[in-house]
C-alpha positions as CSV (number, residue, x, y, z in Angstrom):
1,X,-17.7,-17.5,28.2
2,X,-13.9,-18.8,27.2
3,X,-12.5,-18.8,23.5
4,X,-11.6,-22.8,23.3
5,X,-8.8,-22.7,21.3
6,X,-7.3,-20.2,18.1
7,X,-5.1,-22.0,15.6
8,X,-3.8,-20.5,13.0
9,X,-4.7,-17.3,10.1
10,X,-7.2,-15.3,9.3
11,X,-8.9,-14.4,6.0
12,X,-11.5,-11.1,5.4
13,X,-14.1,-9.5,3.6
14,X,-17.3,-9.0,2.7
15,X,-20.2,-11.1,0.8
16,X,-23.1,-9.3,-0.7
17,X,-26.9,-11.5,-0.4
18,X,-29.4,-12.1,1.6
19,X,-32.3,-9.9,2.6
20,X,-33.8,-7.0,0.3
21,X,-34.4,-4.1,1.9
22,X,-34.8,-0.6,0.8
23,X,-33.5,2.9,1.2
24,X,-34.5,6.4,0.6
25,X,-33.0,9.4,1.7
26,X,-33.1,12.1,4.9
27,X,-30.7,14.3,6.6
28,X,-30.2,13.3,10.0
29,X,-30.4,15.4,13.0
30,X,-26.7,17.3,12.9
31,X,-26.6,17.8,17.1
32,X,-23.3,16.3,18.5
33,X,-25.4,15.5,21.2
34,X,-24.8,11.8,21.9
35,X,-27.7,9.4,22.0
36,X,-29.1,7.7,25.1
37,X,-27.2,4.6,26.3
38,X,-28.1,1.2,25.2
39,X,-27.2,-1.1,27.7
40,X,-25.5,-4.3,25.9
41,X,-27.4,-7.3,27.4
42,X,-27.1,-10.2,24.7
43,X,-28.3,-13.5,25.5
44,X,-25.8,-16.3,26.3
45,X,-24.8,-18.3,23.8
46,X,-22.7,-21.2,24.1
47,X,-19.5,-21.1,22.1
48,X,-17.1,-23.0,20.1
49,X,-14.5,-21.0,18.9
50,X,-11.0,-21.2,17.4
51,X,-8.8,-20.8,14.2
52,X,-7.4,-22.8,11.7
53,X,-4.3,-22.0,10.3
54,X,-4.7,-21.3,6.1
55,X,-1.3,-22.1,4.0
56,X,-0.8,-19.0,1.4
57,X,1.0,-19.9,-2.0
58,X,4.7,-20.5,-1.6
59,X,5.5,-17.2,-3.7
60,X,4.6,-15.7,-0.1
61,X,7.3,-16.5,1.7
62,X,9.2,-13.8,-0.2
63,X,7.2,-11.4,1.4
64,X,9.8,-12.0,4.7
65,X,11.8,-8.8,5.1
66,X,15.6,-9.7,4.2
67,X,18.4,-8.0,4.3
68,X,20.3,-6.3,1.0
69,X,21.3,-8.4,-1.7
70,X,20.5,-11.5,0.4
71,X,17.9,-14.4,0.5
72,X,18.4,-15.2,4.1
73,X,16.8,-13.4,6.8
74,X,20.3,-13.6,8.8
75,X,21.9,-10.4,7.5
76,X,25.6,-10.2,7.0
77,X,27.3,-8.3,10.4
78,X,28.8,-5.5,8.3
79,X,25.4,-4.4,6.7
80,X,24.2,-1.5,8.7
81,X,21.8,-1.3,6.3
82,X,19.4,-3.9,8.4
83,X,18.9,-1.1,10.9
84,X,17.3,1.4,8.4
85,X,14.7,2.4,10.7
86,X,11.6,2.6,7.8
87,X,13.0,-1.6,7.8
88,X,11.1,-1.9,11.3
89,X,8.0,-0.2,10.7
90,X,7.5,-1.5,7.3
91,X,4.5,-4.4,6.1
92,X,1.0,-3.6,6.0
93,X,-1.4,-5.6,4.3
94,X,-5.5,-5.7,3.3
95,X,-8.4,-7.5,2.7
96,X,-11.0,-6.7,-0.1
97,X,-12.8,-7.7,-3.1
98,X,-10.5,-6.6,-6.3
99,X,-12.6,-8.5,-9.0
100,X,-16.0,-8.2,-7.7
101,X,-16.6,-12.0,-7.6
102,X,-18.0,-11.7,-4.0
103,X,-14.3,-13.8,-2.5
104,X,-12.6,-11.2,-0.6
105,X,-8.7,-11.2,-2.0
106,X,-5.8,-10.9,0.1
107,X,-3.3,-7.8,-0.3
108,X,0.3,-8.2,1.2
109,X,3.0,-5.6,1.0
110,X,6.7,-7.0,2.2
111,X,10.3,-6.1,1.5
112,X,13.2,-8.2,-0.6
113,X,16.0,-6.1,0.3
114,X,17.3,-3.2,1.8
115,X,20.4,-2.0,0.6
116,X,19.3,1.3,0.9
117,X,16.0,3.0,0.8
118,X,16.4,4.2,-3.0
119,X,17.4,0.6,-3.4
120,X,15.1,-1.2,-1.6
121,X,13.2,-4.3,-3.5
122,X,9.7,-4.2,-2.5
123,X,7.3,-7.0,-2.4
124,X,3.7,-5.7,-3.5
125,X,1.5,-9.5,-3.5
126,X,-2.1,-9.5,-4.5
127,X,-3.4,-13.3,-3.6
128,X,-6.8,-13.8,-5.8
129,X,-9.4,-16.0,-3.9
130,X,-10.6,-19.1,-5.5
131,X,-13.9,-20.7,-5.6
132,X,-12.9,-23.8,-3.9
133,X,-10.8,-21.6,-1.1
134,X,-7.1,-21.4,-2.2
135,X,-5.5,-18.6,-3.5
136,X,-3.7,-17.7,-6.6
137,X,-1.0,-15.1,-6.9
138,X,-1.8,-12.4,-9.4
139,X,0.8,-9.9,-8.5
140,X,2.2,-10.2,-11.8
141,X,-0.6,-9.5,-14.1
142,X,-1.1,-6.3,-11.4
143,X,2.4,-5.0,-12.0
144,X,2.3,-2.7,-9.0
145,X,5.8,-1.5,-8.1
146,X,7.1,0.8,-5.3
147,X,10.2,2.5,-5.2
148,X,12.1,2.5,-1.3
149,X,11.0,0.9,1.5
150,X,7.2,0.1,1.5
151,X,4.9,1.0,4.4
152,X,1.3,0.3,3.7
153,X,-1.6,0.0,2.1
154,X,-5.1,2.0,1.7
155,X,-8.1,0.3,-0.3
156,X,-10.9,2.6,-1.7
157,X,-12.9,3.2,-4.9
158,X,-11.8,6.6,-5.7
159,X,-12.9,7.0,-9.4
160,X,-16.5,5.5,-8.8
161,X,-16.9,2.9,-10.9
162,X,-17.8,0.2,-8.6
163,X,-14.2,-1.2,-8.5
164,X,-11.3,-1.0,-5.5
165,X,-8.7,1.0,-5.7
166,X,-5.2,1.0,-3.9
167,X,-2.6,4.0,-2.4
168,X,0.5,2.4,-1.2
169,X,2.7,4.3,1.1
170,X,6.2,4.0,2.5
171,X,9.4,5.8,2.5
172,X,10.2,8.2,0.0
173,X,7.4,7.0,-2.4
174,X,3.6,6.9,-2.4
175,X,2.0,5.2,-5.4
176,X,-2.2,5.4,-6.6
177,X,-3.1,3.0,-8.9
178,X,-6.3,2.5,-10.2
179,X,-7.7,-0.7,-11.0
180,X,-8.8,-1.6,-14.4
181,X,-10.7,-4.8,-13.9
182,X,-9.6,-8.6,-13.9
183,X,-6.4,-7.7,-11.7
184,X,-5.1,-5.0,-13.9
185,X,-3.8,-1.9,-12.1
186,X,-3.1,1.5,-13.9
187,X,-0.5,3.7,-11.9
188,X,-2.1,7.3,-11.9
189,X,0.4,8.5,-9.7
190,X,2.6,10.9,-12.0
191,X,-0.1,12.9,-12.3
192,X,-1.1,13.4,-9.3
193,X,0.4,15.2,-5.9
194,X,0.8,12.5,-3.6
195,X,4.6,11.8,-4.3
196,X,6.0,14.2,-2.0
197,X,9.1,12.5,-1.4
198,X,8.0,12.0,2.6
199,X,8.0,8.9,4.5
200,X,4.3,8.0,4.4
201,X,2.9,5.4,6.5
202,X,-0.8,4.7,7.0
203,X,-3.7,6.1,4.7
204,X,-7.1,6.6,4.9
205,X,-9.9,7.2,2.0
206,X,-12.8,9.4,3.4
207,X,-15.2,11.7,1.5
208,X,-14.8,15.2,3.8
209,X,-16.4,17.7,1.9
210,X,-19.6,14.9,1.3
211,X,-19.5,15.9,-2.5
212,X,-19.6,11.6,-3.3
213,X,-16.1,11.3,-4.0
214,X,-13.6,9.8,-1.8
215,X,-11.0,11.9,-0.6
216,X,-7.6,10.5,0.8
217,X,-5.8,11.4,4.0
218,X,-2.3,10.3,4.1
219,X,-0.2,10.3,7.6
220,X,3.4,10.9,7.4
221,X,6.2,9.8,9.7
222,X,9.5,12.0,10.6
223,X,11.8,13.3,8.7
224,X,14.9,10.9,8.5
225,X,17.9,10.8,7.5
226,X,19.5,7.2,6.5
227,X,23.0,8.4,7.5
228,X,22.0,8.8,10.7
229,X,22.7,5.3,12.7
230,X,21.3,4.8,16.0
231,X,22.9,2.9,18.8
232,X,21.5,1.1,22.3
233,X,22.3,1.3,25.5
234,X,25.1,-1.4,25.3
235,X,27.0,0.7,22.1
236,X,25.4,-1.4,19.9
237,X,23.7,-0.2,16.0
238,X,19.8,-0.9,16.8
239,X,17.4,0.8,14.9
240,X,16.3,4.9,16.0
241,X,13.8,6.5,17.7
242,X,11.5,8.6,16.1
243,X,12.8,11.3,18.6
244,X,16.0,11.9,16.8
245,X,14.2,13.1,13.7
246,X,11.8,16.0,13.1
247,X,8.6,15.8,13.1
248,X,6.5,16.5,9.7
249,X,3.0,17.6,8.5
250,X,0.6,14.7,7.1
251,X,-1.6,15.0,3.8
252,X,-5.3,15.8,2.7
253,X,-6.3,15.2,-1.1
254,X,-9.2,16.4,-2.1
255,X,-10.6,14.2,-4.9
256,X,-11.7,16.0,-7.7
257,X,-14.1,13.8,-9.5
258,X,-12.2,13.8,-12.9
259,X,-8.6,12.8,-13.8
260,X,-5.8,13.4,-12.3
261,X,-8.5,12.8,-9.6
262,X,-6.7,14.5,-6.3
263,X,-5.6,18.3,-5.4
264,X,-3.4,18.8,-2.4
265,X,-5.8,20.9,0.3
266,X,-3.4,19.9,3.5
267,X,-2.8,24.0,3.7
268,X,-6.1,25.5,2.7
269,X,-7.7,23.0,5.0
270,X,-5.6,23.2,7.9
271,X,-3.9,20.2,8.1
272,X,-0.5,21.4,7.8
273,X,-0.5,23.3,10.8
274,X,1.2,21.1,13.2
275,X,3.7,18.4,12.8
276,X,3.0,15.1,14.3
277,X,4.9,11.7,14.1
278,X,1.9,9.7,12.3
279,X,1.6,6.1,12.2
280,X,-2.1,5.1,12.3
281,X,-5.1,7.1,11.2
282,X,-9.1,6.5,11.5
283,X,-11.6,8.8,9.7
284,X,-14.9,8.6,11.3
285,X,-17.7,11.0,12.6
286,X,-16.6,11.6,16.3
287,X,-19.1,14.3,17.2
288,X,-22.2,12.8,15.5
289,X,-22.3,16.1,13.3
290,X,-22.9,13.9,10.3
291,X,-19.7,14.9,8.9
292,X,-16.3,12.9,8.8
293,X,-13.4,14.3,11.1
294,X,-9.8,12.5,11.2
295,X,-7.8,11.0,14.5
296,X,-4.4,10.6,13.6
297,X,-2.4,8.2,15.7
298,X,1.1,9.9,16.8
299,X,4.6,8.2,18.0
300,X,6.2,10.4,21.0
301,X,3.9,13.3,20.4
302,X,0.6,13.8,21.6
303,X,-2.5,12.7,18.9
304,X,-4.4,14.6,16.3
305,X,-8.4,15.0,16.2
306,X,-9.2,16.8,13.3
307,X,-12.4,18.2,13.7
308,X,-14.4,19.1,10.5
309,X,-15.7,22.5,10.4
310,X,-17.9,21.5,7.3
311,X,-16.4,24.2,5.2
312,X,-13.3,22.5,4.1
313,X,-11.5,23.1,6.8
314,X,-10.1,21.3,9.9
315,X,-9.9,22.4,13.6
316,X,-7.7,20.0,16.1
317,X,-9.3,19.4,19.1
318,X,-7.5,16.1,21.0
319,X,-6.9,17.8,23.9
320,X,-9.9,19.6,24.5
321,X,-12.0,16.4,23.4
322,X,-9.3,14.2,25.4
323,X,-7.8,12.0,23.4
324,X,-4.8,13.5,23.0
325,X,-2.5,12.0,25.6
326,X,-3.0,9.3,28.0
327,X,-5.3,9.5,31.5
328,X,-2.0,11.2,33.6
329,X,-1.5,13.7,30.0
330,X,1.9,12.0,29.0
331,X,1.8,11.2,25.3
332,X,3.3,7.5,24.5
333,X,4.4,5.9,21.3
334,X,1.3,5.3,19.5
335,X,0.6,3.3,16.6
336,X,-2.3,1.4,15.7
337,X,-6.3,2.6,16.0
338,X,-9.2,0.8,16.0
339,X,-12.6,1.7,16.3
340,X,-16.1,0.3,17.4
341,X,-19.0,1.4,19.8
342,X,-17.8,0.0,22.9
343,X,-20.3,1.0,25.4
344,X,-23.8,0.2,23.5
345,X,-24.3,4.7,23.5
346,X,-23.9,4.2,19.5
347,X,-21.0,6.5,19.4
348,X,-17.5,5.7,18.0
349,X,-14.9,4.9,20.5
350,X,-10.8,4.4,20.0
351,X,-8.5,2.2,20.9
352,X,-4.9,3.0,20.6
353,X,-2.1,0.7,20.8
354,X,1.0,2.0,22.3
355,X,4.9,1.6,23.0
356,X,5.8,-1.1,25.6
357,X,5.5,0.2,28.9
358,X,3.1,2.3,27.8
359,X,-0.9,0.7,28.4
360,X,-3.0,0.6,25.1
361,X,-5.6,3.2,25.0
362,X,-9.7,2.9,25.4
363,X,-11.2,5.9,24.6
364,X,-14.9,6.3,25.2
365,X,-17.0,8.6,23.2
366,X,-18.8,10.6,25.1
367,X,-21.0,13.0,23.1
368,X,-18.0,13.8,21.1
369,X,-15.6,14.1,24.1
370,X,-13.8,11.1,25.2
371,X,-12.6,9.5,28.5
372,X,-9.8,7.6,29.0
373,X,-10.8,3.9,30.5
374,X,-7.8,2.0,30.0
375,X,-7.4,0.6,33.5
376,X,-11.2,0.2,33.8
377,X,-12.0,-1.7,31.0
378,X,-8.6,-3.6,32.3
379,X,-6.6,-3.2,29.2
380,X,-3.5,-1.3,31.1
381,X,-2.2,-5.0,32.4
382,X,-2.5,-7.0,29.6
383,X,-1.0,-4.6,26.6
384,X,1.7,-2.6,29.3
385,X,4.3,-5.5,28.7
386,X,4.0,-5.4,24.6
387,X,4.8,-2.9,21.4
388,X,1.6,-2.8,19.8
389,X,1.1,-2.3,15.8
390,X,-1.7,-3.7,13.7
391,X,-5.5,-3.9,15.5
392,X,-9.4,-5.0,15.1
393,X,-12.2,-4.6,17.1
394,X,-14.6,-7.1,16.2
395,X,-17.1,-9.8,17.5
396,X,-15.1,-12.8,17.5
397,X,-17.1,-15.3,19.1
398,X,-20.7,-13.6,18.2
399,X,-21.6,-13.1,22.0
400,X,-22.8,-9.6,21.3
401,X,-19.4,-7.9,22.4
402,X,-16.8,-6.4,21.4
403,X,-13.3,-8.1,20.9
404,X,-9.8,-6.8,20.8
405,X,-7.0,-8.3,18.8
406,X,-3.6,-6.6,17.9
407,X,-0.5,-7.7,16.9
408,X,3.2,-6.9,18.7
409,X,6.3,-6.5,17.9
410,X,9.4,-4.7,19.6
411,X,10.8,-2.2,17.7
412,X,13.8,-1.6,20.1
413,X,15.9,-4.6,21.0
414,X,15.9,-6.8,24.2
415,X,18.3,-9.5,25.2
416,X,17.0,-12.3,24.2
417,X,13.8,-13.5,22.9
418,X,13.4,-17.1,24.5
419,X,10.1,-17.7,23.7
420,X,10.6,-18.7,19.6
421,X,14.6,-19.6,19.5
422,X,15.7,-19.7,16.2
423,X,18.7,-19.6,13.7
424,X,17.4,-16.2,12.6
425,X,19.2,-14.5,15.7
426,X,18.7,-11.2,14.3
427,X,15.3,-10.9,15.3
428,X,15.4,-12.4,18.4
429,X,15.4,-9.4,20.3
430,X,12.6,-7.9,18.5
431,X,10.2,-11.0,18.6
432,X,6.9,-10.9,21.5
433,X,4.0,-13.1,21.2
434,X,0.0,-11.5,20.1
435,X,-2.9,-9.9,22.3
436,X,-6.8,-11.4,22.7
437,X,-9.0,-9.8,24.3
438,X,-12.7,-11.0,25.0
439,X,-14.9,-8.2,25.6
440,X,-17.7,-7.9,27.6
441,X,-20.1,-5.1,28.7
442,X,-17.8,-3.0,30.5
443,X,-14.4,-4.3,30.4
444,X,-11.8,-6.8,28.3
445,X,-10.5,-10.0,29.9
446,X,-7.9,-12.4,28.7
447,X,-9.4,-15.7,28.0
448,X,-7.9,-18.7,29.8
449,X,-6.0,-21.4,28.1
450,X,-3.3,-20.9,25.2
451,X,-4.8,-20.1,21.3
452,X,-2.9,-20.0,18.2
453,X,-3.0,-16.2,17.8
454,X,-1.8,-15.1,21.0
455,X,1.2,-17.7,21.4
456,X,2.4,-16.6,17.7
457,X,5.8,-14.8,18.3
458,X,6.6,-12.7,15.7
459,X,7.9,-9.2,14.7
460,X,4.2,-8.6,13.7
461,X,3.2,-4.9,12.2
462,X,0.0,-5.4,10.1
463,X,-3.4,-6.9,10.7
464,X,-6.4,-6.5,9.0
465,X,-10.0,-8.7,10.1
466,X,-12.6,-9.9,7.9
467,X,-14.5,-12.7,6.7
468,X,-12.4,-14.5,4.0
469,X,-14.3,-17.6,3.7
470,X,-18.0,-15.8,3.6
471,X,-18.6,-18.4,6.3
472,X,-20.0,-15.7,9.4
473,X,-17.3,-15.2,11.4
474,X,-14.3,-12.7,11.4
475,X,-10.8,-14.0,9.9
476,X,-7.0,-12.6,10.7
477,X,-4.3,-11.5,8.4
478,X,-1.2,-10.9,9.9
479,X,1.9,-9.8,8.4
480,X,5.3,-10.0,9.8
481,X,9.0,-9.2,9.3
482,X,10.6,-12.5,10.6
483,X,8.7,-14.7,9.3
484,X,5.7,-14.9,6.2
485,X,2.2,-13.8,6.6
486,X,-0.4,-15.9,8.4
487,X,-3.6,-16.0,7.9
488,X,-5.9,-17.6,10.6
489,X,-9.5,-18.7,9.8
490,X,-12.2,-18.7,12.8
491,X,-14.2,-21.4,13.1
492,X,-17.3,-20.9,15.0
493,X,-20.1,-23.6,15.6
494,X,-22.4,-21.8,17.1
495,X,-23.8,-18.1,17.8
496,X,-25.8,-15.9,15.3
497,X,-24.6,-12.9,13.0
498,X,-25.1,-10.6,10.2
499,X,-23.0,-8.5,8.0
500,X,-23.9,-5.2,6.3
501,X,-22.4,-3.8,3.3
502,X,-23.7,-0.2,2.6
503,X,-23.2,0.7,-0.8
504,X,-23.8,3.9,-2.5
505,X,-26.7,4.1,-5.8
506,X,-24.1,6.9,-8.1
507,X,-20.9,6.3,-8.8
508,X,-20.7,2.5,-9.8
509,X,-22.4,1.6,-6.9
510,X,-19.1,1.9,-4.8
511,X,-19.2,1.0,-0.8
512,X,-20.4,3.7,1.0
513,X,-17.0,4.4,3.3
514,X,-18.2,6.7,6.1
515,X,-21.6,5.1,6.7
516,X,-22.8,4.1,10.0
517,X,-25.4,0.9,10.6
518,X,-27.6,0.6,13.4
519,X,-29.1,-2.6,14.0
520,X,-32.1,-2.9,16.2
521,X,-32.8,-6.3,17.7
522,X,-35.2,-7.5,20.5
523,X,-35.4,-3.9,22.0
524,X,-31.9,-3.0,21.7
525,X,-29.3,-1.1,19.5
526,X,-26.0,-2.0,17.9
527,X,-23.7,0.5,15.6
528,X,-21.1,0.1,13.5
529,X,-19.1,2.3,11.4
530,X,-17.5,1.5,8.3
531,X,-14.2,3.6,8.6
532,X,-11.4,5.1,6.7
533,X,-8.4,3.8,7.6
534,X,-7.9,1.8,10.7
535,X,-5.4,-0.8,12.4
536,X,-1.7,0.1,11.5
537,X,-0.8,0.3,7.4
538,X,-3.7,-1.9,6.8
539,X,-7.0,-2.2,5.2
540,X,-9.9,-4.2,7.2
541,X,-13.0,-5.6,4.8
542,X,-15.3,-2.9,3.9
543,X,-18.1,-4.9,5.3
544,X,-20.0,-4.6,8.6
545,X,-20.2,-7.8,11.0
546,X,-22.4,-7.8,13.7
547,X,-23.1,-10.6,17.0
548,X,-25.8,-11.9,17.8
549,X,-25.7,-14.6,20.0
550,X,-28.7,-16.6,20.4
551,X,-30.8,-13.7,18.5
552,X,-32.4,-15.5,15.1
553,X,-34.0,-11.9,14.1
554,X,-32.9,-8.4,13.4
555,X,-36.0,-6.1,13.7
556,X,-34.9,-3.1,11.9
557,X,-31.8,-1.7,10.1
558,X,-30.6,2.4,9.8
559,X,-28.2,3.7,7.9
560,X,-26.7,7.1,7.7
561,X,-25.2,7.6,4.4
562,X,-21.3,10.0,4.1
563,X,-23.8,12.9,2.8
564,X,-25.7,12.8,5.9
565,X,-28.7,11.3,5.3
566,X,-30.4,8.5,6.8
567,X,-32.9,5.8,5.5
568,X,-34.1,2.9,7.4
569,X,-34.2,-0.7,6.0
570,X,-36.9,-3.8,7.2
571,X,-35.3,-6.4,9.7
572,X,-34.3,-10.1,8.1
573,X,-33.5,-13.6,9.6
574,X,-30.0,-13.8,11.0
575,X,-26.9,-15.4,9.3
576,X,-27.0,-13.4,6.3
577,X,-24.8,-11.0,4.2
578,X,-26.5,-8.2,2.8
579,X,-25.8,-5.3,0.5
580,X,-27.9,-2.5,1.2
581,X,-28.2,0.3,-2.0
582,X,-28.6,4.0,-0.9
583,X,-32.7,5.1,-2.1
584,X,-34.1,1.5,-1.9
585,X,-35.3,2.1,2.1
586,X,-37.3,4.2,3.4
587,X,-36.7,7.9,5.1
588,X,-35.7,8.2,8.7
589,X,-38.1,9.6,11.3
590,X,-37.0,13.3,12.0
């Protein structure tokens, strides 16, 4: 199996046809006892695979981070202001249908200057998807604005009525803003609790207390202080380490149903217990209870695992389910999560990406305990050498395994930088070129040759995976803060698919976030989980994708819903996107 060639950007989202199957509704068996193994044996399939690079509007090329006051990313040499340290971890970005046309929009989140972080210009861009492909910005009939240095963004339909809605973090601001219809946003946030003045960096809707609304976890970063400047090993300003700051407490919001929609719960629930250094944050069932817990990616401090007690309340388990630290119990400079079912046992397993020099992290769920596989699954060689940010797991070529992309960027300064010499010195140092990983059933291997994703050298922070084009295959958004946002579009010619788009019957018919789909195909199981939160200050396409090689026929679909419940669907001909409405299926065996 080798990946051809991948030129270019990516697109994502989520199309809703095809098959019409059914659902009703049954609680599922609440054991965190994990289900038997499924050994992953898809058939070969011969593949064609690679990317084409998309062209965004010329507005986006604003969304390049620049220094204060000046259009050119070459900042002047007396503005310290270009090592702020929120500067280098800014620049998330998302995929998702705003409008509810079925053409999955692009969401970019940049910065225009940074004179300081109260006055920092921020670049919030909203690209709407047209019929024929292209995409028209819209960021001014949205009107979002952020005040400071903007981090990220969360996508999630919080007052049910069918539509997505966006929470945009970053330093010193946090902003909710409902959306209205046709590209109109309403911003809700004065009313609400979420500006705590913190530096706020990845997000994650969820619904923990399964009551059909969706909650919001937010992840916070250190305390810092801008007049604190941070120098190298060679006396030079560079931007700090998280390890000069204090650390701080992240953020559950319990959503109320009804305007101003959110309570802060992070004491009554536990959350604010311990202080982390959070940067990337995943909300899935990692027990198989049939409730939602949270892992919360840390930098310089060992991880989170929230474990939900199904009372409101959160016990952290990381190191006693073993995900807190790496295999020798050091903890590294973690950033980014991802999350798929690696192993075919129809669990969720993680994977972390980590500080250079440190080896990003597989995590394999073993009935709700995890073991540390990184040098197994041959991931220790490939990522040591690279800072690693935004990340997707995801079928690329539609073999029947697993991918891993993610995107690099240093975030303390080398030398020199010589494989993109440019004019733009200042990023030189900073600059590293992009990981792909093809996945088979028991480890990840490089593919041979050079593609367009992994030769990209960039200060890269957020990626989020999808299928833009609503052509089968998974697309790549990337943003960056040397250069604008790319957006490569795979290009597959052969191999069979489907995606799965879970959506619940009450509350506008919203996507059910927290579901899980099992596909069953020629004797064998595949799961997928349709997370909160994911990759680094990013937002992934709320739609499920699944490979299937040379497989023309999925024989049975089963979905358990956030509450709990499970329903099972009939199987349909491949190569189809389907949306599948909570109490049109049928009840799952008990």
């Amino acid at each position: 199996m080798k990946l051809q060639q991948i030129t270019g950007l990516l697109l994502a989202s989520f199309l809703l046809y095809g098959c019409r199957p059914a659902i009703d509704n049954s609680s599922p068996d609440s054991s965190a006892t994990a289900p038997a193994t499924t050994t992953k044996t898809p058939p070969p399939v011969t593949l064609q695979h690679r990317f084409q690079r998309i062209v965004l509007p010329p507005e986006q090329q604003s969304a390049t981070i620049t220094p204060a006051g000046n259009n050119s990313t070459q900042p002047p040499n007396n503005d310290s202001a270009r090592w702020l340290f929120p500067r280098i971890m800014a620049g998330g970005c998302g995929i998702a249908d705003l409008n509810q046309d079925h053409l999955p929009d692009l969401i970019l989140i940049g910065l225009i200057s940074t004179e300081s972080p109260e006055h920092a210009t921020a670049l919030l861009q909203i690209l709407q998807q047209q019929p024929d492909g292209s995409f028209q910005d819209v960021s001014q009939t949205a009107q979002l604005a952020f005040t400071g240095i903007p981090g990220g963004i969360a996508v999630g339909d919080f007052d049910n009525d069918g539509l997505s809605d966006l929470c945009l973090t970053g330093f010193s601001d946090c902003r909710l803003y409902r959306n209205l219809g046709n590209f109109h946003f309403a911003d809700v946030t004065a009313a609400t609790p979420l500006r705590t003045g913190r530096w706020s960096t990845s997000a994650a809707f969820l619904d923990f207390d399964r009551d059909g609304h969706l909650d919001l976890f937010i992840t916070n970063y250190v305390d810092y202080d801008p007049t604190h400047h941070c120098q190298d090993a060679a006396g030079r300003l560079d931007f700090c380490s998280p390890s000069v700051f204090p650390r701080t407490t992240d953020r559950l919001f319990r959503n109320t149903g009804t305007a101003p929609w959110f309570e802060d719960v992070s004491a009554t629930s536990g959350i604010t217990r311990l202080r982390g250094a959070g940067l990337g944050v995943a909300a899935a069932d990692w027990n198989n209870d049939g409730w939602i817990d949270i892992f919360v990616a840390n930098d310089g401090h060992p991880n989170f695992l929230w474990i939900n007690q199904q009372n409101g309340t959160f016990e952290e388990e990381a190191v006693l389910r073993g995900v807190a630290a790496d295999a020798a119990g050091q903890s590294q400079g973690s950033m980014g999560v991802a999350v798929a079912d690696l192993d075919g046992n129809l669990l969720p397993d993680l994977v972390v990406t980590n500080l250079d020099g440190e080896s990003n992290s597989v995590c394999l769920n073993q009935a709700g305990s995890f073991q540390e596989l990184s040098s197994a699954w041959q991931m220790d060689s490939s990522s040591w050498p690279f800072t690693g940010f935004g990340t997707a797991l995801a079928d690329l070529n539609h073999d029947g395994y697993t991918d891993f992309v993610a995107v690099h960027g240093r975030v303390r300064r080398q030398t020199a930088s010589p494989e993109a010499p440019t004019a733009d010195t200042f990023w030189d140092g900073y600059r590293e070129q992009q990981l792909l990983l093809l996945g088979h059933n028991d480890h990840f291997e490089k593919p041979a040759g050079v593609d367009e994703f992994s030769s990209l050298v960039a200060v890269a922070r957020g990626l989020a995976s999808g299928d833009v084009d609503n052509d089968g295959d998974i697309d790549l958004l990337i943003t960056c803060l040397d250069q604008p946002s790319v957006l490569l579009k795979n290009e597959m010619s052969s191999g069979h698919w489907l995606s799965i788009q879970p959506r619940l019957a009450t509350g506008g018919q919203r996507v059910a976030t927290g579901a899980t789909v099992t596909i069953t195909t020629n004797g064998q199981s595949h799961t997928a989980f349709l997370i909160g939160g994911g990759s680094y200050q990013s937002t992934c396409a709320q739609n499920l994708h699944f490979g299937l090689g040379n497989l023309q026929q999925v024989d049975q679909i089963t979905i358990r819903w956030p509450d709990g419940m499970e329903e099972v669907f009939p199987g349909c001909p491949a190569d189809q996107r389907l949306s599948l409405l909570q109490g049109t299926g049928t009840p799952a065996a008990r």
